[in-house]
C-alpha positions as a printed NumPy array, in Angstrom:
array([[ 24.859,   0.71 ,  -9.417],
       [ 28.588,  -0.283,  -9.305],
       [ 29.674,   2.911,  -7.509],
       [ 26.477,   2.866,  -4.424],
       [ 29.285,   2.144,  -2.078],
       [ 31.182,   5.399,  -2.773],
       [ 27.833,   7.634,  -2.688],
       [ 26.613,   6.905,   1.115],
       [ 27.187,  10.836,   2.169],
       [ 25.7  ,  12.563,  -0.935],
       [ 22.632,  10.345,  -1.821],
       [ 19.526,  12.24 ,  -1.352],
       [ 15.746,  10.644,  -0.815],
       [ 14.422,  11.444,  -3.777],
       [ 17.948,   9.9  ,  -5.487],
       [ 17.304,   6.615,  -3.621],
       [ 13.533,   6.509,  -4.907],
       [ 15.034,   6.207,  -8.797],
       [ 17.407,   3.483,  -7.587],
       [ 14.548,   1.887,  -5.776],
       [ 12.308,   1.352,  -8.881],
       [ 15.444,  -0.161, -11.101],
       [ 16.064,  -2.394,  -8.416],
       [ 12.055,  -3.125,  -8.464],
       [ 12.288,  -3.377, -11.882],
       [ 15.195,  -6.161, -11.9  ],
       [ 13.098,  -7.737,  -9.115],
       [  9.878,  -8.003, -10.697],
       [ 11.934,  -9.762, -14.161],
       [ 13.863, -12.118, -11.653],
       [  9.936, -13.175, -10.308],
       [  9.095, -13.596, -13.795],
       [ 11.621, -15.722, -14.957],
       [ 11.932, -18.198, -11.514],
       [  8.263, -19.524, -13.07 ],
       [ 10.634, -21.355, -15.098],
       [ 13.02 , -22.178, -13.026],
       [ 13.491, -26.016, -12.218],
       [ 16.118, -27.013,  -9.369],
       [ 16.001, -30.688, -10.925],
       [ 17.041, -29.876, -14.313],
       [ 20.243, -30.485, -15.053],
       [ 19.926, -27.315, -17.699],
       [ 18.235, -25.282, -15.92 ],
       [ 16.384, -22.086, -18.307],
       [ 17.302, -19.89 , -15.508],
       [ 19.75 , -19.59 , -13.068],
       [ 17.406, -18.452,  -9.924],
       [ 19.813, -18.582,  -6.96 ],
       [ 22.762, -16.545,  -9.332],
       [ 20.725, -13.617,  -9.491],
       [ 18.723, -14.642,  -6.233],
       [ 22.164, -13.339,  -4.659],
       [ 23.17 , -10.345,  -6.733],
       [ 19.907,  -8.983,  -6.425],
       [ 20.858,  -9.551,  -2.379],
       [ 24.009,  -7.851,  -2.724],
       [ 22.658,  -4.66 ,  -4.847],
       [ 19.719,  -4.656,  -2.104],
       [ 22.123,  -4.496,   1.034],
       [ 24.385,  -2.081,  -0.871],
       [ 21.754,   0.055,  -2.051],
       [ 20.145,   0.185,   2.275],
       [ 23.956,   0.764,   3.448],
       [ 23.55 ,   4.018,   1.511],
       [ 20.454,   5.066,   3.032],
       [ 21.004,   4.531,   6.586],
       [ 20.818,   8.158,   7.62 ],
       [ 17.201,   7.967,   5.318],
       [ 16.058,   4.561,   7.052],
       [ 15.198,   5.961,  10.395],
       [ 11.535,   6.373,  11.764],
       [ 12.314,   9.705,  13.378],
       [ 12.86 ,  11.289,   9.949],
       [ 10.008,   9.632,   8.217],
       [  7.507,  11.753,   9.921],
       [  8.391,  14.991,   8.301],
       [  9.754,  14.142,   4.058],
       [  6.627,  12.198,   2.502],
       [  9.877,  11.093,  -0.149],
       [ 11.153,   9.418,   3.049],
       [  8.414,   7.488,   3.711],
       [  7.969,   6.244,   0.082],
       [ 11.549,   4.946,   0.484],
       [ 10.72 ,   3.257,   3.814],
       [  8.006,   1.744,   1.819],
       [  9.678,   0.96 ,  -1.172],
       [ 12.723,  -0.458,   0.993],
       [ 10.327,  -2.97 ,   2.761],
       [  8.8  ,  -4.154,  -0.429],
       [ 11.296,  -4.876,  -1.908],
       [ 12.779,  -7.331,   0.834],
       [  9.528,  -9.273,   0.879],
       [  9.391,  -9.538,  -2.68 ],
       [ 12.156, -10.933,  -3.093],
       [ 12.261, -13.366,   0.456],
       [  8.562, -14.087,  -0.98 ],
       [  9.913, -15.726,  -4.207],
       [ 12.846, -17.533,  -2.689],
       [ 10.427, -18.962,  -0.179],
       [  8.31 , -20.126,  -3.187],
       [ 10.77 , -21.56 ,  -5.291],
       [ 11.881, -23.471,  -1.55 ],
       [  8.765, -24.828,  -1.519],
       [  8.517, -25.633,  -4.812],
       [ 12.094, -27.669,  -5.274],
       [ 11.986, -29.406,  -1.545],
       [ 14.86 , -27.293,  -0.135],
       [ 15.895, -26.539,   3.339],
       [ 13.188, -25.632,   5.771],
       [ 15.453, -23.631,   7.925],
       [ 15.994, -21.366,   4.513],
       [ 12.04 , -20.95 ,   4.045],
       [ 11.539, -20.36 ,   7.497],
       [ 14.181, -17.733,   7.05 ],
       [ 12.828, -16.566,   4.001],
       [  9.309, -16.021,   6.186],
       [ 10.757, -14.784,   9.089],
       [ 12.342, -11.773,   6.79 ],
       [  9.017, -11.166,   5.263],
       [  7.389, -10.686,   8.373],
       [  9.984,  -8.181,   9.966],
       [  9.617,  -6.467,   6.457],
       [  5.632,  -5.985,   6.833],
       [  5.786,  -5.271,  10.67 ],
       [  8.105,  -2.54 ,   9.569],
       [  5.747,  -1.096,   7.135],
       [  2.902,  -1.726,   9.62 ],
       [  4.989,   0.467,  12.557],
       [  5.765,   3.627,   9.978],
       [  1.838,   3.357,   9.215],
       [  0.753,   3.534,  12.546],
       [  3.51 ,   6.061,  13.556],
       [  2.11 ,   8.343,  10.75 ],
       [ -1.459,   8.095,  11.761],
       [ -1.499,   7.735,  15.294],
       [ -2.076,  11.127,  17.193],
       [  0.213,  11.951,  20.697],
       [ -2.516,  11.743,  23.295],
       [ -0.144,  13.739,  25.407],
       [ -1.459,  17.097,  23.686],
       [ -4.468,  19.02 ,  23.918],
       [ -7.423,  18.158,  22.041],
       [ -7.093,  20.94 ,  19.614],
       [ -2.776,  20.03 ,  19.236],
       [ -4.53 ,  16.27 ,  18.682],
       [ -6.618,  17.5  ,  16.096],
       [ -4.38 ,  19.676,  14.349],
       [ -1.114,  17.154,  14.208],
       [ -3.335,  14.49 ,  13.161],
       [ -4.598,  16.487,   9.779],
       [ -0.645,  17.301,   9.24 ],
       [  0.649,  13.457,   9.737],
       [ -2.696,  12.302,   7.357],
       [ -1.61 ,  14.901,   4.527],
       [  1.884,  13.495,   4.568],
       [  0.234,  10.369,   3.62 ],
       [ -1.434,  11.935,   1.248],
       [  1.411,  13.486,   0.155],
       [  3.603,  10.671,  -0.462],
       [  1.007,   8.374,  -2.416],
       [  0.748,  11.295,  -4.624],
       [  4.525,  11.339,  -5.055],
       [  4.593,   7.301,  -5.058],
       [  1.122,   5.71 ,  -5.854],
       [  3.514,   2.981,  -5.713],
       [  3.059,   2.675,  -1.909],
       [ -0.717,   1.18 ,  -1.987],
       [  1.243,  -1.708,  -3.334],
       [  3.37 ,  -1.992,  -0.269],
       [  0.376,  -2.086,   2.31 ],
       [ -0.893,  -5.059,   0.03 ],
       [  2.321,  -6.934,   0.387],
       [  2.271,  -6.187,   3.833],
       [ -1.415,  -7.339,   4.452],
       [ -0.821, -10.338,   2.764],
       [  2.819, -11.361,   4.843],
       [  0.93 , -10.827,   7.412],
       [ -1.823, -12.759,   6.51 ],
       [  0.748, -15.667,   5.392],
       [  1.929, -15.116,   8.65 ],
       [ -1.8  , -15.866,  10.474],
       [ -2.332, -19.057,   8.342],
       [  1.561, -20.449,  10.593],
       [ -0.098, -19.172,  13.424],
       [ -3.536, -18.471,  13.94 ],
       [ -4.563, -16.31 ,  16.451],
       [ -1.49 , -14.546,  16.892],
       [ -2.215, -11.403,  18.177],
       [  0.631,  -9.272,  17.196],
       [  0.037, -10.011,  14.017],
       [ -3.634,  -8.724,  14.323],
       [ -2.4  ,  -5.627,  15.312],
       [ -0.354,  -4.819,  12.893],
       [ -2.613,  -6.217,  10.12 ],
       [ -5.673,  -4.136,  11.533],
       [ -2.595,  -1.059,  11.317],
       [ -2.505,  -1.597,   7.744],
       [ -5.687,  -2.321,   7.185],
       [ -6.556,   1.54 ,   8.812],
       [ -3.613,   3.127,   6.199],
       [ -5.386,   1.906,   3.293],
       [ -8.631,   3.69 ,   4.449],
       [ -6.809,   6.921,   5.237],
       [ -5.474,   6.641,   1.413],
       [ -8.882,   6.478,   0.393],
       [ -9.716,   9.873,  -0.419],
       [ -6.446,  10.259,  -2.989],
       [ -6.643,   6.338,  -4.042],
       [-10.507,   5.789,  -4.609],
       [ -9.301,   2.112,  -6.748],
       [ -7.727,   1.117,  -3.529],
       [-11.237,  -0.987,  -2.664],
       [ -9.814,  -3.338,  -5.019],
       [ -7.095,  -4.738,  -2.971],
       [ -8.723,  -4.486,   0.368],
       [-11.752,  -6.362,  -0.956],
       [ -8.585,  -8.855,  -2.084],
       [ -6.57 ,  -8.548,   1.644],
       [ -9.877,  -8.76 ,   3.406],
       [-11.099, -11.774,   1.548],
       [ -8.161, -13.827,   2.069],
       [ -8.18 , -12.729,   6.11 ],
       [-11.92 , -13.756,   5.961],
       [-10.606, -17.366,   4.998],
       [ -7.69 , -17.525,   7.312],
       [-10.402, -16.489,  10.339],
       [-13.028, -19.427,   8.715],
       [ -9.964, -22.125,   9.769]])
């Protein structure tokens, strides 16, 4: 992890997927461990904001070295490439997500939750627009062109879950940012759109993820209650 910096021109996609999941995997330990974490302690069991920012730093080191990856117009054609969009998304709202909780949780600054949100949401909308990029036909062919590049942009999907099942998680993060998003402010039609975005990739995943009712039935029930109020 030390040397990211000095591997920007050889990393490959596939490369960047392993250093995705150990930075997952430090990610999902650091959410663990902040249920203990008390601000008002003056021994605290863990030290949340220490690793809060190295986690940061490894993140922003780690997307430095994919920036020729990180690009929409390259996603369409390397399903590996869109599991590291994914994966690169998901891991920013994870990690905003559990600052914004442990915000909440200790009274801090609103400016740093609303930050914290704000992140989250640019995170999902990014997941949302690579979704509807990859399943959204280009009404300037023909019919049969419409057709054809449609089945194409559907099997990279396909593709990539099969290399990453990981990525059903992602649209569930998303959906649920975005849901977080609705309960601040209802209505918001934007965030429809891109909800209803994600809501269409899980049912194209269908057909390679048949458990994947689960967490709609989840995303849809918690949208059900945000409509209600």
């Amino acid at each position: 992890m030390a040397d990211l910096d000095s591997s920007r021109s050889s990393i490959t996609p596939f490369g960047a997927g392993i250093i995705a999941l150990a930075i997952y995997g430090r990610l999902l330990r650091h959410i663990t461990l902040s249920k203990s974490f008390d601000l008002l302690s003056t021994t605290p069991s863990y030290d949340f904001w220490s690793e809060h920012w190295r986690i940061s730093r490894l993140f922003e080191q780690w997307s430095a070295c994919l920036s020729q990856h990180l690009s929409l117009a390259n996603a369409g054609s390397d399903p590996s490439i869109i599991s590291l969009h994914l994966n690169t998304w998901s891991i920013s709202i994870g990690q905003n997500d559990v600052a914004a909780v442990i915000i909440e949780r200790t009274g801090c600054s609103q400016v740093m939750l609303q930050d914290c949100q704000s992140n989250s949401l640019i995170a999902a909308v990014s997941i949302a627009n690579l979704i509807r990029s990859a399943i959204k036909a280009n009404f300037s062919f023909t019919r049969v062109s419409i057709i054809f590049k449609y089945l194409i942009i559907i099997s990279l999907l396909m593709l990539a879950f099969q290399l990453d099942p990981g990525i059903t998680w992602s649209l569930y993060m998303a959906s649920m940012t975005c849901i977080g998003a609705l309960r601040r402010t209802p209505g918001d039609i934007s965030i429809m759109s891109n909800l209803e975005i994600l809501l269409e990739g899980f049912q194209k995943l269908q057909p390679v993820a048949p458990r994947i009712d689960i967490l709609v039935s989840i995303v849809s029930s918690h949208l059900n209650l945000v409509q209600v109020f």
